[in-house]
Steps between C-alpha positions, in 0.01 A plus 500: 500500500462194250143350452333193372270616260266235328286553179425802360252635218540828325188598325693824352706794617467854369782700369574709842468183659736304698530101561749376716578194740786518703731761711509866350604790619299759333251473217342786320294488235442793264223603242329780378108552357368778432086535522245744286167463683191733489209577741377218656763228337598276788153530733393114593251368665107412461244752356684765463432842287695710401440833291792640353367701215752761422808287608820541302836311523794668353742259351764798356829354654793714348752303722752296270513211782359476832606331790829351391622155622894502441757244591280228590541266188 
């Protein structure tokens, strides 16, 4: 269904992002992270405390690639 679609501003758009105006059909982005976090790494909020004394994070990735994106240059 064709729209009237006035000014638009685009501050930025990450790379598994997707900007489009018009009629699609299907849109899928794709991307891939991967995240090494210890104890306690992504907690948020006010006064918090956290004891992690003996906390380890094991990094040893003997994978050649992980999660693969193919065919969607």
């Amino acid at each position: 269904m064709p729209a009237i679609v006035g000014a638009v501003q685009i501050n930025s758009i990450g790379s598994g992002g997707v900007f489009h105006i018009g009629d699609v059909f299907a849109i899928s982005p794709s991307s891939v992270a991967k995240t090494f976090a210890g104890a306690g790494s992504f907690n948020t909020g006010d006064g918090l405390r956290i004891y992690n004394q003996y906390s380890h994070t094991n990094t040893n990735d003997r994978d050649i690639s992980d999660g693969n994106i193919i065919g969607n240059a």
